[in-house]
VMD Tcl script that draws the C-alpha trace (Angstrom):
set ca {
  {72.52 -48.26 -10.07}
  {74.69 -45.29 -10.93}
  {73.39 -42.19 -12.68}
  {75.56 -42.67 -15.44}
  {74.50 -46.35 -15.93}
  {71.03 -45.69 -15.48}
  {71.28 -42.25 -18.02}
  {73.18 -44.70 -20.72}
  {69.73 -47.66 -20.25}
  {67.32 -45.04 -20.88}
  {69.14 -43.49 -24.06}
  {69.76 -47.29 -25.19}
  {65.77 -48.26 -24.68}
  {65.02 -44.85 -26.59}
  {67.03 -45.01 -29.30}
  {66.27 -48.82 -29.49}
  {62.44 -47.47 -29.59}
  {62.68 -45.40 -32.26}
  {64.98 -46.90 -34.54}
  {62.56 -50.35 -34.89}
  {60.10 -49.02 -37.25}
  {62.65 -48.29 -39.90}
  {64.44 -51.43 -39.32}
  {61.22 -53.64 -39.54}
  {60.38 -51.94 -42.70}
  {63.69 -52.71 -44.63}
  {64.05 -55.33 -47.08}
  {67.42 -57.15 -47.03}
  {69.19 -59.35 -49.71}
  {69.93 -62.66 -49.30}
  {73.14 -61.60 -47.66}
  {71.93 -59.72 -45.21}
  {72.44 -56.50 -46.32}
  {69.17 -53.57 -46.85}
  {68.26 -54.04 -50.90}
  {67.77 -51.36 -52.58}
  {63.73 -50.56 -53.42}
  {62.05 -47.93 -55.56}
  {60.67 -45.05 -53.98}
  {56.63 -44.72 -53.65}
  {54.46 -43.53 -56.54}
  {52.71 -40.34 -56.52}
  {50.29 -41.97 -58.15}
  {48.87 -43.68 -54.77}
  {47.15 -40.16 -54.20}
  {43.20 -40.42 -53.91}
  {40.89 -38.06 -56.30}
  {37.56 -37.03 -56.54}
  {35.91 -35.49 -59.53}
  {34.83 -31.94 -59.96}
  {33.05 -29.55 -62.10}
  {34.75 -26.49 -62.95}
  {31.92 -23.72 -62.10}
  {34.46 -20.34 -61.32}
  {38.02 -19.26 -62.40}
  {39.17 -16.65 -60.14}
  {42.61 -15.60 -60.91}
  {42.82 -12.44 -58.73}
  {42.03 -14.55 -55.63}
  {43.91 -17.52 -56.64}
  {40.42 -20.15 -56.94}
  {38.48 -22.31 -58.14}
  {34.81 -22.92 -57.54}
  {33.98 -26.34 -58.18}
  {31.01 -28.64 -57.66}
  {31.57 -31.82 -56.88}
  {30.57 -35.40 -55.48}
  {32.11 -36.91 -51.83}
  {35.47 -36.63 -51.79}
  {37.77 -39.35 -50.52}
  {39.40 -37.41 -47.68}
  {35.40 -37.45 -46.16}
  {34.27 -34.08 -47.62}
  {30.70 -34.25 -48.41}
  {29.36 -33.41 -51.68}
  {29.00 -29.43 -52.46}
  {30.07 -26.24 -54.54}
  {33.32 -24.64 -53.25}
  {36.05 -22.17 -54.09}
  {39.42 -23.40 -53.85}
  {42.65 -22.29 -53.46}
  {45.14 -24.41 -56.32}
  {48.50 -25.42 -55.94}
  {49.66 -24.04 -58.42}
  {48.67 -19.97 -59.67}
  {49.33 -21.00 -63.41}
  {46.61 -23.87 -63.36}
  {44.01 -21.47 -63.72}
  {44.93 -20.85 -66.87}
  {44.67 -24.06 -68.19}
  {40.85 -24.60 -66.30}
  {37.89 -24.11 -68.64}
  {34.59 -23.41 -66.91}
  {32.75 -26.58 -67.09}
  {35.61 -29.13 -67.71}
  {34.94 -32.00 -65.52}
  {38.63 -32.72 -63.48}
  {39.73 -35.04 -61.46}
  {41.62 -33.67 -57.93}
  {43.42 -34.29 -54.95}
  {43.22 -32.14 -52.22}
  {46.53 -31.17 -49.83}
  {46.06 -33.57 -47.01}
  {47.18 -30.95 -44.45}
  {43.83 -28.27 -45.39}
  {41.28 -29.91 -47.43}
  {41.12 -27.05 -49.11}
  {43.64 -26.97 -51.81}
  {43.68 -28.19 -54.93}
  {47.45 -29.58 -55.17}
  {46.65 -32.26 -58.05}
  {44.15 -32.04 -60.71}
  {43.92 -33.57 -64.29}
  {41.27 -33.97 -67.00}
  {38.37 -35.82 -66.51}
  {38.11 -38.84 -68.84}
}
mol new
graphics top color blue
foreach p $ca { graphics top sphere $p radius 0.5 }
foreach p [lrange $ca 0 end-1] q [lrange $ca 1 end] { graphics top cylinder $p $q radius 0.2 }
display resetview
């Protein structure tokens, strides 16, 4: 098998590879053709709720106490970084919140909203 012919397989089988996820995953009219779909909600993001014990605006936190978190975090009383300087603002001490933490630290409060 020649270099060239054997260089060209491997690219085919790679690209072939890579490109089946995205292909698998589309949705196609009844002609054929990919049909158009919504983008995901944001709202899919998991929360836990929290008791806002600290505002700490020079640092940038928040010190809440809170119950197991869905990302596994057990329960505790933490300072967090937010988001988001300007939330702090709107944070009472002792507002109950719900939050999401960013995925990629744990340790970030990049979603939050009022407690119910």
């Amino acid at each position: 098998m020649s270099t060239r012919l054997h260089l060209a397989s491997i690219i085919a089988l790679v690209t072939g590879t890579l490109a089946t996820p995205g292909i698998a995953q589309t949705e196609h009219n009844m002609h054929g053709s990919p049909a158009a779909t919504s983008a995901p909600k944001a709202a899919a993001t998991a929360m836990g709720e929290g008791n806002v014990k600290k505002i700490d605006t020079a640092k940038g936190t928040v010190t809440l106490t809170h119950g197991a978190l869905p990302n596994g975090m057990p329960p505790m009383t933490m300072a967090y970084k937010v988001k988001d300087a300007a939330w702090l603002d709107t944070l009472k001490v002792g507002q109950k919140i719900l939050f999401a933490t960013d995925p990629a630290d744990g340790m970030t409060v990049s979603h939050f909203e009022p407690a119910k």
